[in-house]
C-alpha positions in Angstrom: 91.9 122.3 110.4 89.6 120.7 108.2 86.1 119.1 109.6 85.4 116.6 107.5 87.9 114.7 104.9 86.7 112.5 102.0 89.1 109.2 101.4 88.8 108.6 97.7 90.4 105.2 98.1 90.2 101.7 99.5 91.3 99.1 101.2 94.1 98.9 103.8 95.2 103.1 102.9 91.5 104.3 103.6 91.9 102.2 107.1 95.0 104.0 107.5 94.0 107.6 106.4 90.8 107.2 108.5 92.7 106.7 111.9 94.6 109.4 111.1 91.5 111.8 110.8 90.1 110.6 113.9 93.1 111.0 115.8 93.3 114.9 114.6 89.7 115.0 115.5 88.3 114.4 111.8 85.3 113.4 110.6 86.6 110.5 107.7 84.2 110.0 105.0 84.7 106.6 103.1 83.2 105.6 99.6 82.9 102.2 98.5 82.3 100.0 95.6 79.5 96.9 96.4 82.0 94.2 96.3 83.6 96.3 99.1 80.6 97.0 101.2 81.9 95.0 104.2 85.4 96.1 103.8 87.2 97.6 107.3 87.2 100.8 105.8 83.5 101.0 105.4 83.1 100.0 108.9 85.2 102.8 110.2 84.1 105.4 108.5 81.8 108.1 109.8 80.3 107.9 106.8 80.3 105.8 103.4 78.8 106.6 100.4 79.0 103.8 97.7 80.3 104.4 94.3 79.3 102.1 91.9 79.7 98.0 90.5 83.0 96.1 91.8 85.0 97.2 89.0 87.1 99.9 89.3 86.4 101.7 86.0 82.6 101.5 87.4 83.5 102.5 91.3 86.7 103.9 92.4 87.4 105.6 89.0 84.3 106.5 88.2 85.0 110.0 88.4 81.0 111.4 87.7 80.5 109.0 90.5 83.4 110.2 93.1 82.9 113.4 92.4 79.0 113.3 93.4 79.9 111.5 96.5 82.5 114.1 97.1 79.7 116.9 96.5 77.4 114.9 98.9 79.9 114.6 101.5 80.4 118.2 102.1 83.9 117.6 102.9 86.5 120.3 102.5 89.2 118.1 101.6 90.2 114.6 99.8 92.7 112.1 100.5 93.9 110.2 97.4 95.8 108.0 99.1 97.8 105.9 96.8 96.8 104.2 92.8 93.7 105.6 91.7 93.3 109.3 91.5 96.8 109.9 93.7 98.7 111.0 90.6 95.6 112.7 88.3 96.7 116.3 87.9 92.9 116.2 86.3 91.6 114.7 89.3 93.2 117.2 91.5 92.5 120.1 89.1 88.9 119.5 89.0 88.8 119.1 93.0 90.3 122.3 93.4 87.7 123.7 91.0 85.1 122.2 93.3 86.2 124.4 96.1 87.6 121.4 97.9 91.7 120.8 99.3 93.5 118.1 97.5 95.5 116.9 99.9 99.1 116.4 98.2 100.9 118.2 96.0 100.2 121.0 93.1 98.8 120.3 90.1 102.0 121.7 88.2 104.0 119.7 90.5 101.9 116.5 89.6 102.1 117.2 86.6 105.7 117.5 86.2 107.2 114.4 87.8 104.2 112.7 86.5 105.8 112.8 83.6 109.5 110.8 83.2 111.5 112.8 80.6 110.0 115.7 82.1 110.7 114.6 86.0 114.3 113.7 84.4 114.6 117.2 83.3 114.0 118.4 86.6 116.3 116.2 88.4 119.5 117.5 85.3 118.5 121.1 86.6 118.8 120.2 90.1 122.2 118.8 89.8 121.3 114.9 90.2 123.0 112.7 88.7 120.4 110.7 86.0 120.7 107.3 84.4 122.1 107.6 80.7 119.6 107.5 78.4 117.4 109.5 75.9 116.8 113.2 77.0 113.1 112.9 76.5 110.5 110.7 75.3 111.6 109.1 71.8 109.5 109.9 69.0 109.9 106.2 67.7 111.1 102.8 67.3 114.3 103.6 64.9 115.2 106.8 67.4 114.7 103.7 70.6 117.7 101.8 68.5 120.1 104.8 67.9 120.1 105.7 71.9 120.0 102.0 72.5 123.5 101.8 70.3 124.9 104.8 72.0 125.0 104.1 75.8 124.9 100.1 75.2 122.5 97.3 76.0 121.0 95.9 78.5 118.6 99.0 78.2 115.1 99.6 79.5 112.1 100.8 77.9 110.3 102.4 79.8 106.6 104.3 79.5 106.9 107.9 80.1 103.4 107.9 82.5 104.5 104.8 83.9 104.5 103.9 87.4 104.1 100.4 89.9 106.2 98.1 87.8 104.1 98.5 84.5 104.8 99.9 80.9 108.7 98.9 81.6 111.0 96.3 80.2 114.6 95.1 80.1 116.0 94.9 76.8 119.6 93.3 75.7 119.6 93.2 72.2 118.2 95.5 68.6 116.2 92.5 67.8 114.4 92.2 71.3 113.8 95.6 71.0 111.9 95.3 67.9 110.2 92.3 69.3 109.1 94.3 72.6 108.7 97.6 71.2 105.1 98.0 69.9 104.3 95.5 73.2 105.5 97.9 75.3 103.4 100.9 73.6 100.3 99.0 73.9 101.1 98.5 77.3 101.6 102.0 78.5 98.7 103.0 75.8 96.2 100.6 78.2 97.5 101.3 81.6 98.5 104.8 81.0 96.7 106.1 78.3 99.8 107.4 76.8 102.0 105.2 74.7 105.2 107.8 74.6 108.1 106.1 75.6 112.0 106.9 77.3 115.2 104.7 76.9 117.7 104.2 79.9 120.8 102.0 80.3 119.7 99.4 82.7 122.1 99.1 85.7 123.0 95.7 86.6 121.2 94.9 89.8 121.2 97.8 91.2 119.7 98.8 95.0 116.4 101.1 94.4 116.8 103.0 97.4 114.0 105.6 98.0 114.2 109.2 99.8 110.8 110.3 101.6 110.4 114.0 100.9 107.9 116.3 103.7 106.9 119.9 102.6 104.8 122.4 104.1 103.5 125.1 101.5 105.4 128.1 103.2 108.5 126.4 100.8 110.1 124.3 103.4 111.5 120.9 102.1 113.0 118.0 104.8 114.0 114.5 103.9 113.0 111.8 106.5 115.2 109.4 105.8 115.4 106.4 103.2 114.2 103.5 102.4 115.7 99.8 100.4 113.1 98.7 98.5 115.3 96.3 96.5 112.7 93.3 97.2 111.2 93.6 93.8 109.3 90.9 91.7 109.3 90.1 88.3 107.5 92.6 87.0 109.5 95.5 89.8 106.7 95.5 92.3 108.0 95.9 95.7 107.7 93.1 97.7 109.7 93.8 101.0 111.0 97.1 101.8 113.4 98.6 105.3 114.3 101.5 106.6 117.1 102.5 106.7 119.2 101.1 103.7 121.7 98.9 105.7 124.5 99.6 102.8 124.1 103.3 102.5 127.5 105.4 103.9 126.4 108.0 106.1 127.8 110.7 103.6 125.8 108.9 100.6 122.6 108.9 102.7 123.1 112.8 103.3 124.3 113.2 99.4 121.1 111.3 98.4 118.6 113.3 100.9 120.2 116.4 100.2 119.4 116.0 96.0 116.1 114.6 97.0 115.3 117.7 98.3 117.1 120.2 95.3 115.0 118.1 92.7 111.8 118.7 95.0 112.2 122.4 95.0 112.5 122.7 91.6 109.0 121.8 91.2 107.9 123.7 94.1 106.9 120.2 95.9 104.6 120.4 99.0 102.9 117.3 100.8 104.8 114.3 101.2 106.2 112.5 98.2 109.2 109.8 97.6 112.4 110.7 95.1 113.2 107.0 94.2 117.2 106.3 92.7 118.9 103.0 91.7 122.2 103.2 94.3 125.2 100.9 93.1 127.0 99.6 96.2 130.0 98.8 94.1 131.1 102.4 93.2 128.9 104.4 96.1 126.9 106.3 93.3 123.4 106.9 92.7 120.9 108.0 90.0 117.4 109.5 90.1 114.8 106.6 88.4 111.8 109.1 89.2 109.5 110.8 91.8 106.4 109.5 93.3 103.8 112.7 94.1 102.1 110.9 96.5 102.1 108.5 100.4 103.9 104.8 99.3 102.8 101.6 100.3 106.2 101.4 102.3 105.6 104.7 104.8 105.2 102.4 107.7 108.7 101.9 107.9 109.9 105.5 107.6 107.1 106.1 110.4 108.5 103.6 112.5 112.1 105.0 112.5 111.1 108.7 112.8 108.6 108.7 115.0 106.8 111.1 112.5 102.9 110.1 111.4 103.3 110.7 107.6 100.1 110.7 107.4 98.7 112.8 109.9 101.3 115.2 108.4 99.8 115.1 105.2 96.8 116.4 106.3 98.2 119.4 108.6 100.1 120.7 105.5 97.4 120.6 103.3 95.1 122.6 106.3 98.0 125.0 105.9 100.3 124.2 109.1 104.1 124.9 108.6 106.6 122.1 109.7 107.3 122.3 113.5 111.0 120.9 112.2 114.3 121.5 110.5 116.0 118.7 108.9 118.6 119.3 112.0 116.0 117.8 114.0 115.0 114.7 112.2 116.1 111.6 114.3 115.9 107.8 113.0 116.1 105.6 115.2 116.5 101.5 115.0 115.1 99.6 111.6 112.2 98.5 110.1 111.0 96.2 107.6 107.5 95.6 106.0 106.5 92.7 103.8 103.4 93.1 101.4 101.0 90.2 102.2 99.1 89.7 99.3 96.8 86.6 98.3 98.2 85.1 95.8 99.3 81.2 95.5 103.0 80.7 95.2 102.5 77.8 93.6 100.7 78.7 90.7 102.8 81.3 89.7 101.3 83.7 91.8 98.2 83.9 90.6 95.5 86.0 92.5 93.4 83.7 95.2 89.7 85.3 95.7 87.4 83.8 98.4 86.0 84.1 101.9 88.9 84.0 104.8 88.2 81.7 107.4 90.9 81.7 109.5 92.8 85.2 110.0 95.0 85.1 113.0 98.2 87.6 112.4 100.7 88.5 114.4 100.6 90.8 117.8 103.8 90.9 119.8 105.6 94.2 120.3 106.8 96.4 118.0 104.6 94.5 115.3 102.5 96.5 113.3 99.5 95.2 111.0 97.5 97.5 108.4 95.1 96.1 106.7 91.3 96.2 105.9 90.3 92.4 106.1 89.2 89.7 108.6 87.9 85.7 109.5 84.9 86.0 106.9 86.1 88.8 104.8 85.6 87.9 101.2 88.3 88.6 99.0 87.3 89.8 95.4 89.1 89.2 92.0 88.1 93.0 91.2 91.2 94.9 93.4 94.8 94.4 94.1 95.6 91.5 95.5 97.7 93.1 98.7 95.7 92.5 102.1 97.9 93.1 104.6 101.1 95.1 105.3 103.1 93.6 108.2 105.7 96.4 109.4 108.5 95.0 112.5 110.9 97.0 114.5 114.1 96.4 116.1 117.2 98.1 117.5 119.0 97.3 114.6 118.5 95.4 111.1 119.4 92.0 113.2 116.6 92.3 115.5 114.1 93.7 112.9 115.1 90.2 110.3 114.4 88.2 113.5 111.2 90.2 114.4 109.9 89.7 110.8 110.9 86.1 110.6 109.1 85.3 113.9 106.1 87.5 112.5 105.9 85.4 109.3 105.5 82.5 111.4 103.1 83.4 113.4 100.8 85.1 110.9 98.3 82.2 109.5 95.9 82.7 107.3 92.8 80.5 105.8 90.0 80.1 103.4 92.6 81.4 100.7 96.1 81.3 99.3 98.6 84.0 100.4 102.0 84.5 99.7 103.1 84.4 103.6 105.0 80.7 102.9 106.6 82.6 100.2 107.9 85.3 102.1 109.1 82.8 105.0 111.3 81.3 102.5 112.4 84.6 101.2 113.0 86.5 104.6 115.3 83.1 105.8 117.5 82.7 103.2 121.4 84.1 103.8 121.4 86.9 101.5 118.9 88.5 103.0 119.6 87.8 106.6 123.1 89.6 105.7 121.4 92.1 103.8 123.1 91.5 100.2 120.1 92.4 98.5 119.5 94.2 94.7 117.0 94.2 92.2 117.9 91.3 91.3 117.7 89.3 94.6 114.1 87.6 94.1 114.6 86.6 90.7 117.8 85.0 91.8 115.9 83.0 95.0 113.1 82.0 92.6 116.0 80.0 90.5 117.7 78.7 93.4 114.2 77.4 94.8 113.3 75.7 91.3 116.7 74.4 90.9 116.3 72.8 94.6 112.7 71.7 93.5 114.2 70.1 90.5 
């Protein structure tokens, strides 16, 4: 086992990655940019080693800058966690080239679902089914319109290197496509620095329900499970996810683990990572959307139903330590739900809320879980994502675990700053989601019946 682990990370994910090396008897190392020098994470470390200016292009991705820290630290591995340098095949290269574990998956592996058209390859060889669309990355706009006409709009465009709800959008007709063509390049080009782009038919409010994949690297492969991360917002960020998916058939769950796994080994997948697929309740079928090489935000929930510490897991694979488990002895029990807190005023359109928090008081009953890295007097920056807080619930069944949440949301109060905790009051009360009808198109859907209530 390792002796001392470098989080190359922030926020609420360092916390989390830094309890889990403690608790496996780990020295954690933390690095830091000065807007975040009295973040939690900093505070729990054994050591922190700041990185640079508040931005992230001069802190957290400063790679001269994390990869001195890394060198200072001595440590023998580093934890990505998730963003930042989780999905870098370069970042993970060079790491591995500096004697030092990356703890994930291989480069290659990276690499290849890092890549859409490439990770949709994978998926055709595996025998999942795929969403219609172009084979590969189309070469340009007039090749977009001739797959477009073939499988039928609405289609999506969608950036090849894309990933957390950016470089995609829905498109219904030739002359939107022109229109959101070049924006869509320029989008992927700046968050992505690769402008290539895929087509797919977009699915009609669709559920994107997620597999979590656990490897060891002596080739063994399990599914834990899956979770319904339909919640989504405008732009398909996740907003509230569950575990299990409440409208999954117990054949469809073991169809959709079973091709998680196939499209895993053919990339040779070690570490834990998620195979994401839009599911249509109407006709039982699925289709892989992509592959995430890395821990999600939503693990919680899949670590509340298993009993299995994802985390902790993450680092005893990448020390070398085979899976003590077949997929014969995975056992989910109950349901769990976590709901992003993130400050941001509803009422302004969401827009981010910076500021010192004078009041934090969240929730502490049983079988309430809280990650996060701030507190009453933590200063929240405009540099970062605006998520502070994850609140994760359990309950015997979805039933209890809505009720949990709702009497969570409740009691979780917040001040200094605007959050979106009102919001998701409103959103976790309403019918639909108490029954669990939920798609992709379930928050856009509330939004309209709220304004059309308002007006």
């Amino acid at each position: 086992m390792f002796e001392r682990i470098l989080i190359a990370n922030r926020g609420e994910i360092a916390c989390r990655v830094i309890r889990a090396c403690h608790q496996l008897g780990i020295e954690a190392i933390a690095i830091y940019s000065r807007a975040d020098k009295d973040s939690s994470h900093v505070r729990m470390a054994d050591r922190a080693i700041c990185v640079g200016e508040a931005t992230n292009q001069d802190s957290y991705l400063n790679n001269a800058n994390v990869f001195s820290a890394l060198e200072i630290s001595g440590a023998q591995a580093v934890h990505p966690g998730f963003g930042y340098f989780s999905e870098n095949s370069r970042f993970a290269e060079h790491v591995g080239r500096m004697g030092v574990k990356f703890i994930g998956p291989s480069v290659s592996a990276i690499e290849a679902m890092g890549d859409k058209a490439k990770a949709k390859q994978a998926a055709i060889s595996s025998d999942c089914p795929v969403v219609p669309g172009s084979d590969g990355a189309v070469k340009d706009e007039a090749e977009a319109v001739r797959v477009a006409a073939d499988i039928g709009y609405p289609i999506l465009l969608k950036a090849v290197a894309g990933g957390g709800g950016r470089g995609i959008r829905k498109v219904s007709s030739p002359e939107e496509l022109h229109g959101l063509w070049k924006l869509c390049q320029s989008e992927a080009q700046a968050s992505f620095g690769d402008d290539d782009m895929i087509v797919e038919k977009c699915l009609v409010n669709p559920r994107h329900v997620e597999i979590q994949i656990l490897g060891d690297e002596k080739g063994n492969v399990l599914y834990i499970g899956e979770r319904e991360c339909s919640v989504q917002n405008l732009r398909h960020q996740k907003i509230v996810e569950e575990a299990p998916c409440a409208a999954l058939p117990e054949a469809s769950r073991k169809r959709m683990g079973e091709a998680a796994v196939r499209v895993a080994n053919a990339v040779g997948y070690s570490n834990a990572g998620t195979v994401e697929f839009l599911y249509d309740e109407k006709t039982d079928t699925f289709y892989f959307l992509e592959m995430n090489t890395r821990i999600q935000v939503e693990h919680p929930v899949t670590e509340q139903i298993s009993g299995i510490d994802l985390v902790q897991w993450q680092i005893k694979i990448a020390a070398g330590e085979r899976l003590p488990m077949t997929q014969g002895d995975v056992r989910l029990s109950g349901h769990a739900i976590e709901a992003r807190i993130t400050a941001q005023d509803p009422d302004q359109e969401f827009a981010p809320s910076t500021g010192k928090i004078t009041l934090w008081n969240p929730p502490g009953f049983g079988h309430v879980r809280v990650d996060t890295h701030v507190y009453a007097g933590f200063n929240v920056s405009p540099f970062y994502d605006p998520m502070i807080a994850k609140l994760i619930v359990w309950g015997r069944d979805r039933d209890e675990a809505v009720r949990n949440l709702q009497v969570a949301l409740n009691e979780f109060h917040v001040e200094g700053i605007k959050t979106n905790i009102s919001f998701l009051r409103r959103l976790c009360a309403h019918p639909d989601y108490v029954r669990g009808a939920v798609d992709t198109g379930y928050v856009p859907r509330f939004m309209l019946s709220e304004s059309t209530i308002g007006a």
